[in-house]
NUGUGU-101400 format. One record per residue (C-alpha): z, y, x; residue number from 1. Coordinates in steps of 0.1 Angstrom, whole numbers. Layout:
N
zz/yy/xx/seq
Z/Y/X/NUM
...
! end
This chain:
748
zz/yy/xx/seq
0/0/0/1
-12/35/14/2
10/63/6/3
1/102/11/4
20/135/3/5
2/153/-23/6
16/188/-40/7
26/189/-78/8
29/227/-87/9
38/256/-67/10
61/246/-39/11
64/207/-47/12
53/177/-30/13
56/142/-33/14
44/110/-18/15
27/87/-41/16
7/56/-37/17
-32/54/-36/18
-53/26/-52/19
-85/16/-28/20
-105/42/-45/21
-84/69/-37/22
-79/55/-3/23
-119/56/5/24
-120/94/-10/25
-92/100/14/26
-109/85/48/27
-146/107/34/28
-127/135/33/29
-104/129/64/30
-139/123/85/31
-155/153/68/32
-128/174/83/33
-122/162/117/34
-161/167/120/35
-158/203/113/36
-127/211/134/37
-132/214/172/38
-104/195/191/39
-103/214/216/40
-94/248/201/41
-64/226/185/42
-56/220/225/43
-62/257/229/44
-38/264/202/45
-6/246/214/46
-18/257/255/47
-15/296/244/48
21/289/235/49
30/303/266/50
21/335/253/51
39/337/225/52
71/358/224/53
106/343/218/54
108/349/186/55
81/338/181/56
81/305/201/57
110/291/188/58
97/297/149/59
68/280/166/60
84/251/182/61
104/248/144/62
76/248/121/63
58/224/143/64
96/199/140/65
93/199/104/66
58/191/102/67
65/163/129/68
97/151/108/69
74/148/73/70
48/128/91/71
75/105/103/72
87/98/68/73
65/71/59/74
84/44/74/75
53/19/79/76
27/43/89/77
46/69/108/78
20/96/125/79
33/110/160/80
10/138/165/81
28/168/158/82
60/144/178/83
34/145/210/84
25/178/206/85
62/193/208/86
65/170/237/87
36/194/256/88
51/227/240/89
84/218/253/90
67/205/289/91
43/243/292/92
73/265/281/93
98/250/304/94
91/274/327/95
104/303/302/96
137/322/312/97
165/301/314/98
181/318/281/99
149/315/261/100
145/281/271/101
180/271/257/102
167/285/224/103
139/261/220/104
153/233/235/105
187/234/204/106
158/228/182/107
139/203/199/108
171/185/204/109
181/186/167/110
142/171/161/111
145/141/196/112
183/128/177/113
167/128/145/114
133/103/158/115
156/80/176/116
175/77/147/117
142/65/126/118
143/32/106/119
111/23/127/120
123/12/164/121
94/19/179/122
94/54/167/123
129/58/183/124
118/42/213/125
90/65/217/126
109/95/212/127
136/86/235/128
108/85/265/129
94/115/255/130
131/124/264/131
131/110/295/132
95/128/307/133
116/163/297/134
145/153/307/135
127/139/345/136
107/171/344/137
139/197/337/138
159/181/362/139
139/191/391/140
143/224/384/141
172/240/403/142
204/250/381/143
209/286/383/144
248/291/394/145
273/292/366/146
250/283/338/147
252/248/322/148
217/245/312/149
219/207/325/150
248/194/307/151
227/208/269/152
195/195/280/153
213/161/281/154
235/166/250/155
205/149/229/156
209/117/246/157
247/117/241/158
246/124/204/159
220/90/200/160
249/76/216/161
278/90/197/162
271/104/161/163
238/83/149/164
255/50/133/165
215/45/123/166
208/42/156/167
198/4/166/168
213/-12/202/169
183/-14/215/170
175/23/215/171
209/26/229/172
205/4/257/173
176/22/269/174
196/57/268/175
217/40/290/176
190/26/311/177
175/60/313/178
203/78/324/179
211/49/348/180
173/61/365/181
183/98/364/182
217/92/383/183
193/68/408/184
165/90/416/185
177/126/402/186
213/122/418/187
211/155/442/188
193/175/415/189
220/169/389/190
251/198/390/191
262/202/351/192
246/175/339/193
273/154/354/194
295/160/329/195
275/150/301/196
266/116/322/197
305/106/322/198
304/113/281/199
275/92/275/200
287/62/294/201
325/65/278/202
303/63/245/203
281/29/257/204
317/18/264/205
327/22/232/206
296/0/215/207
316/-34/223/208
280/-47/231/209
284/-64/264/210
249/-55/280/211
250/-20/270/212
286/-22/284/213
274/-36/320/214
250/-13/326/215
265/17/318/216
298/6/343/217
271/0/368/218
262/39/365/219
301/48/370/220
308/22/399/221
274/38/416/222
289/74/408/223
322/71/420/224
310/45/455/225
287/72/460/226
304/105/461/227
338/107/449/228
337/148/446/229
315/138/418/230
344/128/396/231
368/154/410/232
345/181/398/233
344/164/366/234
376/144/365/235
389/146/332/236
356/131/315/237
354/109/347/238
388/97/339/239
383/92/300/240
349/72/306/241
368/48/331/242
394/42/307/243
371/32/283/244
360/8/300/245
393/-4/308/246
395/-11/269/247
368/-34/269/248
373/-68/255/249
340/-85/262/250
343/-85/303/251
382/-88/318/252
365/-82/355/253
347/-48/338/254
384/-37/331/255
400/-49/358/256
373/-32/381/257
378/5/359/258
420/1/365/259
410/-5/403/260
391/31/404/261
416/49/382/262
442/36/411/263
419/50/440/264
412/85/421/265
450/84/421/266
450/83/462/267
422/108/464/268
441/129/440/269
474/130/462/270
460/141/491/271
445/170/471/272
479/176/454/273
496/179/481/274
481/209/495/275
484/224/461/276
515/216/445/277
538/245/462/278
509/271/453/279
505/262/417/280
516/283/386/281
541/281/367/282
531/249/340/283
548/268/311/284
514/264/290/285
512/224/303/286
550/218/287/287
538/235/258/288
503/210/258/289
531/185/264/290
558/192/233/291
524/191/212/292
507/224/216/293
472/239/224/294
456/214/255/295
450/233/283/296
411/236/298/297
415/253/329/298
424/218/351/299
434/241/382/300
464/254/364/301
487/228/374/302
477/196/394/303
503/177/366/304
472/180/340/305
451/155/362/306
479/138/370/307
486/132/335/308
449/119/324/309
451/90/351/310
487/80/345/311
488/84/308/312
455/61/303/313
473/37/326/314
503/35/303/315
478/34/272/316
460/-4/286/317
500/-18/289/318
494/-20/250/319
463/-42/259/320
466/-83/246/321
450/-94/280/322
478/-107/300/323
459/-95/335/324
447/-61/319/325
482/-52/306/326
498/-67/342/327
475/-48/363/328
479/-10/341/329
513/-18/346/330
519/-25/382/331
492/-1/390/332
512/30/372/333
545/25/389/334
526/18/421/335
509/48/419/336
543/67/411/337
561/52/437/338
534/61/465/339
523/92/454/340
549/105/439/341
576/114/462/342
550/129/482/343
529/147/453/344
552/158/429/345
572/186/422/346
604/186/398/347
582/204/365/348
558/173/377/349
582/144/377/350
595/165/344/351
562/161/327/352
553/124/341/353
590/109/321/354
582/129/293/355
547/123/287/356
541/90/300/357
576/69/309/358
591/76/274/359
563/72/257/360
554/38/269/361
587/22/263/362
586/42/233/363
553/23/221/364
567/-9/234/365
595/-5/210/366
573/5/182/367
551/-24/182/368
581/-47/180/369
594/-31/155/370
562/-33/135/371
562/-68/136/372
597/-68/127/373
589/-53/96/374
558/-75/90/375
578/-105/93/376
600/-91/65/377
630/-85/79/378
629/-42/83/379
614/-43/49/380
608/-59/12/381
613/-93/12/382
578/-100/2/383
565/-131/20/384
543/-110/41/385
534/-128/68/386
520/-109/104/387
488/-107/120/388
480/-132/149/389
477/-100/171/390
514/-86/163/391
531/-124/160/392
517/-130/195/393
526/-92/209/394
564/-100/196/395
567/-139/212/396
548/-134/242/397
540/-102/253/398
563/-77/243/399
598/-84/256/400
582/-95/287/401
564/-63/293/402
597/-44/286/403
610/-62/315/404
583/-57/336/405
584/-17/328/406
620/-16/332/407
622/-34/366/408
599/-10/376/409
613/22/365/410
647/10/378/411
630/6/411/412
611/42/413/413
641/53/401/414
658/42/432/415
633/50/455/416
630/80/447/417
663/89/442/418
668/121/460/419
637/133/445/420
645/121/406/421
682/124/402/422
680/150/380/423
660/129/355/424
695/103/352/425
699/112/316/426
661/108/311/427
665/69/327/428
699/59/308/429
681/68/278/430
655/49/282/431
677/18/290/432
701/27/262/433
672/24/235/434
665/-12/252/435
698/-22/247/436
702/-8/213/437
669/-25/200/438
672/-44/171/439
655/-79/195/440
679/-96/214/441
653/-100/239/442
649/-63/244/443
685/-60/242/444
696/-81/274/445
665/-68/290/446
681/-38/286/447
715/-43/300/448
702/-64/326/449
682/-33/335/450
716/-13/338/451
731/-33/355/452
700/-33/387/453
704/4/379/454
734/11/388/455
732/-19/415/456
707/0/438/457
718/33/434/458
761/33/430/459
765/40/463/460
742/71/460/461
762/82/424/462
782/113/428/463
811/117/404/464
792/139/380/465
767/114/377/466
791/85/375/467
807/102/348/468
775/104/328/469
769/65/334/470
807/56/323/471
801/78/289/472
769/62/285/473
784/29/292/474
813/34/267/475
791/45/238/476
767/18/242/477
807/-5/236/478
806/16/203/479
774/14/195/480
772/-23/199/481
803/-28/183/482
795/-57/150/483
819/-35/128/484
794/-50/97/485
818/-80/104/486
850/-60/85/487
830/-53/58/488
826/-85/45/489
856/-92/9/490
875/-117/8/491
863/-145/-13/492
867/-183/-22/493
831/-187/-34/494
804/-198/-12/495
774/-186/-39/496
783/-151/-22/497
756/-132/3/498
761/-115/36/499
762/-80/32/500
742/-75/63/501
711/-89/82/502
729/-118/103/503
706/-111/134/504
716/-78/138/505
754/-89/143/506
742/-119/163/507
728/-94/188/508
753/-71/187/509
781/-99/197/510
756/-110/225/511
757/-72/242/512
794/-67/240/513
795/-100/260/514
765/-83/284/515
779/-54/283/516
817/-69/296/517
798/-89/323/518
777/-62/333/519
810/-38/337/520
828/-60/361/521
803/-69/380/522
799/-29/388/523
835/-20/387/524
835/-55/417/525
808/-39/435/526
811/0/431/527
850/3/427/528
851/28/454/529
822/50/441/530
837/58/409/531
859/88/403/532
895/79/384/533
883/96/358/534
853/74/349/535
874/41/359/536
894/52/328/537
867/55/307/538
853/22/310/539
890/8/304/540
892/24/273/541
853/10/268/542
868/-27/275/543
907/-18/254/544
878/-11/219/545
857/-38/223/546
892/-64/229/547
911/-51/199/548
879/-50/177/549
877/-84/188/550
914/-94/185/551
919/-79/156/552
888/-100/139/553
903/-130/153/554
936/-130/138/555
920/-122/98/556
913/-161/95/557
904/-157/57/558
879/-134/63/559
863/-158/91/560
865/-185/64/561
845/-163/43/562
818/-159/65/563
816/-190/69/564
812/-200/34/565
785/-174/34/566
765/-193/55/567
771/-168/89/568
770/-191/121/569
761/-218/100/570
751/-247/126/571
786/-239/143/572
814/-267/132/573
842/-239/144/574
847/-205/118/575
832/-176/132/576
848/-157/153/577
849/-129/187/578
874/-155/208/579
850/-150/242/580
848/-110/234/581
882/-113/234/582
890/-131/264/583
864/-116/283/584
870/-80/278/585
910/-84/282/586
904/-104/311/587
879/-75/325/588
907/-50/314/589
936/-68/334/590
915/-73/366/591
902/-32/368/592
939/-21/358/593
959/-42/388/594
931/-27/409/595
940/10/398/596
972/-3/410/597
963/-8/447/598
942/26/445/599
954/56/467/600
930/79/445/601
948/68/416/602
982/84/429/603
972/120/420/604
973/131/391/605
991/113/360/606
958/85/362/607
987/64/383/608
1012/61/358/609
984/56/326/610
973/28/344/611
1008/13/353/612
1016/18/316/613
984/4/300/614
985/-28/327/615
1023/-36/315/616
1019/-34/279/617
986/-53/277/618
1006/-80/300/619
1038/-78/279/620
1013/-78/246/621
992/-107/258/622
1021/-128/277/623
1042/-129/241/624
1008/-139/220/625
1010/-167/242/626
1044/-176/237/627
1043/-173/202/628
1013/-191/197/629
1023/-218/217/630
1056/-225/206/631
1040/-224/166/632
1017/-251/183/633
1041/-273/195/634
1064/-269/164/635
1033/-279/145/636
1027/-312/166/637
1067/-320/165/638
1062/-318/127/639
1070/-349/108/640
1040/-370/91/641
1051/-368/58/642
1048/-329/57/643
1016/-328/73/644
1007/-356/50/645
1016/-333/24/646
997/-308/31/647
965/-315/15/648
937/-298/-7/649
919/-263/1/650
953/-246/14/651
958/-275/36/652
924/-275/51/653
927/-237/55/654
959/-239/73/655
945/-269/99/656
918/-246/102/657
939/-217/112/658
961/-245/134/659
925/-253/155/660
919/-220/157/661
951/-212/172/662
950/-236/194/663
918/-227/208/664
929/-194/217/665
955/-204/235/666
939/-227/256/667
915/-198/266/668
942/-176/271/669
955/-205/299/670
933/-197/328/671
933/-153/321/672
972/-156/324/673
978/-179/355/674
944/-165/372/675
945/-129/365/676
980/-115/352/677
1003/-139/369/678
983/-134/401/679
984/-97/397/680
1020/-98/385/681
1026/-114/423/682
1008/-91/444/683
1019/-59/431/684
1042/-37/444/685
1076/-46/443/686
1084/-7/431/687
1062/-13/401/688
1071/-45/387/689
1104/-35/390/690
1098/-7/366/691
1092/-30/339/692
1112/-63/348/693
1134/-56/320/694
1105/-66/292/695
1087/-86/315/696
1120/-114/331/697
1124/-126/295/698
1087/-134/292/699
1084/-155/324/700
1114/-171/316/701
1098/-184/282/702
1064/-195/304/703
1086/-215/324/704
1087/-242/296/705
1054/-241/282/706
1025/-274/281/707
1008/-257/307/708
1011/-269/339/709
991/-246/353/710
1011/-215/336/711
1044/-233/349/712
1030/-230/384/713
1019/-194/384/714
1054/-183/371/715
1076/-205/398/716
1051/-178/422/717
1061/-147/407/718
1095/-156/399/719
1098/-167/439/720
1083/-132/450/721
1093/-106/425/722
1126/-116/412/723
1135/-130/447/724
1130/-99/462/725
1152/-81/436/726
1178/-110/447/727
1174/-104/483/728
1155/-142/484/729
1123/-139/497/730
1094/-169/490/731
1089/-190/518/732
1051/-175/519/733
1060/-140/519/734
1045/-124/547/735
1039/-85/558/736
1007/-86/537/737
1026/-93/508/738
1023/-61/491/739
990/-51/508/740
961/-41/482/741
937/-70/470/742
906/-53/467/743
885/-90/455/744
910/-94/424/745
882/-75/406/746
855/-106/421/747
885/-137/419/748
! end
């Protein structure tokens, strides 16, 4: 079927279909024409554009790109005339002025998008190589200085590749091969252009089409091997177009190779910043771009800016599901902080780098936990929804491990670079606080296990401000953690009843107190010496909360029943209960306070007497728990059969519960008071136990009879060296070290 364009009143056309008769009038009368006109005054015509003026030439060049654009409407018998014909206008007025030029070329431009974009490929093909004459042609012209004439002539090429959806891969594939060319044989010519090179590569990365992908990598790797000062002079697009590729899914290598170049731009860039970075200006307008104002343009403000594009793409491919993608972004970033940045950075720098990339990297670490937190149902309606494969796998296998990874690393910069980032201490025990308050248990020890290398490496190098900051840190991450939900559970007999809470969230909040206590004795062991009194006070009133929280849990045995009922700690055959928070943090608090007691620093001030105070009446508190306890024990056991025969039904069963659960606190109360407060009873001074021998005689007396062998033991030692002293009767292994300090009673 023939189609042609024929008018229907003033002003309107339309194309209709011709029968054969019609057709055969048409070709008579096409002939007829084409006899009369002389083709070579139609040459003539489009040659003397030259002389038109600029208004004129560019309603010229228009006119002539809408009668090219109706002729290519017929899909199946597109003409290309008028198409060729603005292909020699454009190629005889090139030489116009540079401003005049740009004129015609916006509408040429407009017309070249608008042919690749046609339904019929070989249309698009064609116009895409008309293109690449002009394109060849233009580029061998010098670029005037400050003008960007380049980078518009090549804008066409970069909207196919970005905002034509119509356009087909194959058109693409030869923009990118095209370009490829240019950068091959046109490299010295190109100045301006350069910049729209990087855009239209960062778009063939986009098109998740692996050959388009390859080759337009293969233009970047030849850019950057080439001359580097290419993509400092263009760095931020440079940058963006390599982190693109970075992204893509269809080649690991492809990404791999991208992270490998972002990390060597980063080298080149330090030994530019460091000549720089005590001449720049002040970055006021970068912390504004930062806190989520205006970008800034002008990259020579502050060398942070480029900086920033490198790292914060890094940090953007840690999200990425490919285990050696995500790896290498991540070792890469705090590599390239811990090498260039002591040497590169200022303090606004470093300021900029936690604030704009550290944070939010952890920050997006959390986030995607979280949202498969709430997929699985448990942050939100209980609706059945069940996650992607992408978040499920993020949560089991990819995120807690990359939280430890990030962590680790930070921790480590952190301590490398600890003259240089001190002041950032708040910034760091933020970051590991919200890893330790996360709502995964993962994350959680992750994150005390981070605090705990943290303050490993760099104890020694804590002054007392910052140790202060640490122990306050430390003692609300006690209260935060604290499983208070646990108190607010009533009373009741029935066992149809629900938790009131989300039993995972007290589950991980048990786990970190018992973290958290083994984390603060192992730095209180290691960095005794480095904290001030002040701060070692803090952390024992951290350790006195979480024990009588726990103690005071412990001794409500129908609320643990209750629990139980309702299904909390199900699988265990024991009620729920805090006994190892308990023990642990009493036996944390006896060890740090017989230490104050042996501390010279601990003399001044009224830290000294505190202490002496808080150590006797947690002894005296837990040395007569004991006793009690025990003797209720053995007065059960001496009980005769018929009367614990007779105690049968619920109340009997809740009272032998209560009876095992009394029993098994005081066997773990067995080794804290013959390892830890009989051993410190022993070694004190002889001045401060006598202080308190009044309450604490009757007390040993009473141990001396107890089941415990062990106990038993312990107390014949104390008894020998203490009271004997008072009695002028010294124990056969006093010696002159007797009363000496025993700095490894915190480690024993």
């Amino acid at each position: 079927e023939v189609v042609k364009r024929r008018a229907h009143g003033l002003g309107v056309s339309a194309l209709v279909a011709l029968g054969a008769e019609d057709r055969n009038v048409e070709l008579v009368n096409s002939e007829s024409i084409v006899s009369q006109i002389d083709s070579g005054q139609i040459e003539r015509l489009f040659n003397l554009s030259t002389q038109l003026s600029q208004a004129a030439i560019v309603h010229f060049v228009t006119q002539l790109a809408r009668v090219s654009k109706e002729e290519l409407e017929l899909v199946e018998q597109p003409r290309i005339f008028s198409l060729q014909k603005l292909v020699e206008v454009a190629d005889y007025n090139m030489g116009r002025a540079r401003l005049d030029w740009q004129k015609i070329w916006r509408v040429l431009a407009k017309h070249f998008v608008e042919v690749a974009s046609h339904p019929n490929k070989d249309v698009g093909m064609y116009g895409i190589d008309s293109l690449r004459q002009l394109s060849s042609k233009f580029l061998d012209k010098e670029e005037l200085a400050n003008f960007q004439f380049q980078a518009e002539f090549l804008l066409p090429f970069e909207s196919i590749m970005v905002s034509s959806p119509r356009v087909s891969r194959e058109v693409k594939e030869y923009v990118v091969n095209i370009i490829a060319w240019m950068v091959e044989n046109k490299k010295k010519n190109i100045k301006s252009g350069w910049k729209t090179v990087f855009r239209i590569v960062r778009a063939a990365a986009l098109e998740a089409y692996e050959p388009i992908e390859r080759s337009a990598f293969s233009i970047v790797e030849s850019i950057v091997s080439a001359s580097y000062e290419i993509l400092v002079e263009n760095f931020t697009d440079g940058i963006q177009a390599l982190l693109e590729f970075g992204k893509c899914k269809s080649n690991n290598e492809t990404s791999l190779k991208a992270i490998r170049h972002l990390l060597s731009a980063a080298e080149k860039l330090a030994s530019k910043t460091k000549d720089e970075i005590h001449v720049a200006p002040p970055p006021s307008t970068l912390v504004k771009e930062l806190s989520g104002g205006t970008a800034i343009s002008d990259v020579s403000r502050h060398p942070a800016e480029q900086w920033l594009h490198i790292l914060r793409g890094l940090s953007s491919l840690v999200s990425d599901l490919r285990r050696e993608v995500r790896s290498e972004a991540l070792s890469g970033l705090f590599e390239c902080l811990q090498t260039h940045g002591s040497v590169a950075f200022d303090e606004d720098t470093w300021r900029m780098v936690f604030n704009g990339v550290i944070k939010p990297l952890f920050d997006d670490i959390h986030h995607q936990l979280q949202d498969q937190r709430k997929q699985d149902g448990h942050g939100g309606p209980q609706d059945g929804h069940r996650s992607d494969g992408h978040a499920a796998l993020w949560a089991a296998q990819i995120g807690p491990p990359t939280c430890l990874q990030a962590l680790t690393a930070l921790v480590r910069l952190f301590e490398a670079n600890f003259a240089s980032l001190a002041f950032l201490l708040d910034d760091v025990l933020n970051i590991v606080r919200s890893c330790i308050t996360h709502d995964s248990e993962a994350v959680a020890r992750i994150g005390v296990e981070g605090l705990k290398q943290l303050l490993k490496l760099t104890g020694e190098k804590l002054d007392d401000e910052s140790w202060m900051k640490v122990t306050e840190c430390v003692k609300q991450l006690f209260t935060e953690s604290m499983p208070v939900k646990l108190m607010t559970v009533e009373i009741s007999t029935s066992s149809e009843a629900q938790l009131p809470f989300r039993r995972e969230d007290v589950v991980i909040q048990c786990v970190v107190q018992l973290l958290l206590i083994d984390m603060l004795q192992e730095t209180v062991t290691q960095h005794y010496g480095h904290i001030p009194p002040a701060g070692i006070m803090t952390l024992l009133d951290a350790l006195q909360g979480s024990f009588e929280f726990a103690q005071e849990f412990n001794q409500k045995i129908e609320l643990r029943q209750t629990l139980k009922r309702m299904g909390f700690i199900r699988e265990m055959r024991q009620l729920p209960g805090l006994l190892k928070q308990e023990r642990e943090a009493l036996s944390c608090s006896l060890k740090v306070l017989f230490q104050v007691q042996a501390d010279a620093r601990m003399s001044q001030g009224d830290c000294a007497s505190k202490g002496l105070e808080r150590l006797m009446r947690l002894c005296t508190t837990v040395l007569r728990t004991y006793v009690n306890k025990e003797r209720i024990l053995q007065e059960h056991a001496d009980a005769p059969a018929s009367e614990q025969q007779a105690a049968d039904g619920a109340a009997g069963q809740d009272r032998e519960a209560a009876a095992v659960e009394m029993e098994r606190e005081v066997m773990g109360l067995v080794p804290i008071i013959s390892d830890v407060v009989m051993r410190g009873l022993r070694d004190l001074r002889y001045e401060q136990f006598q202080r308190h021998v009044a309450d604490l005689f009757p007390l040993l007396c009473e141990l001396t009879i107890v089941n415990s062998r062990e106990v038993r033991e312990k107390v014949h030692e104390v008894l020998l060296r203490q009271v004997g002293h008072a009695l002028g009767v010294l124990a056969p292994a006093e010696d002159a070290t007797a009363g000496a300090p025993r700095p490894e009673v915190i480690g024993s």
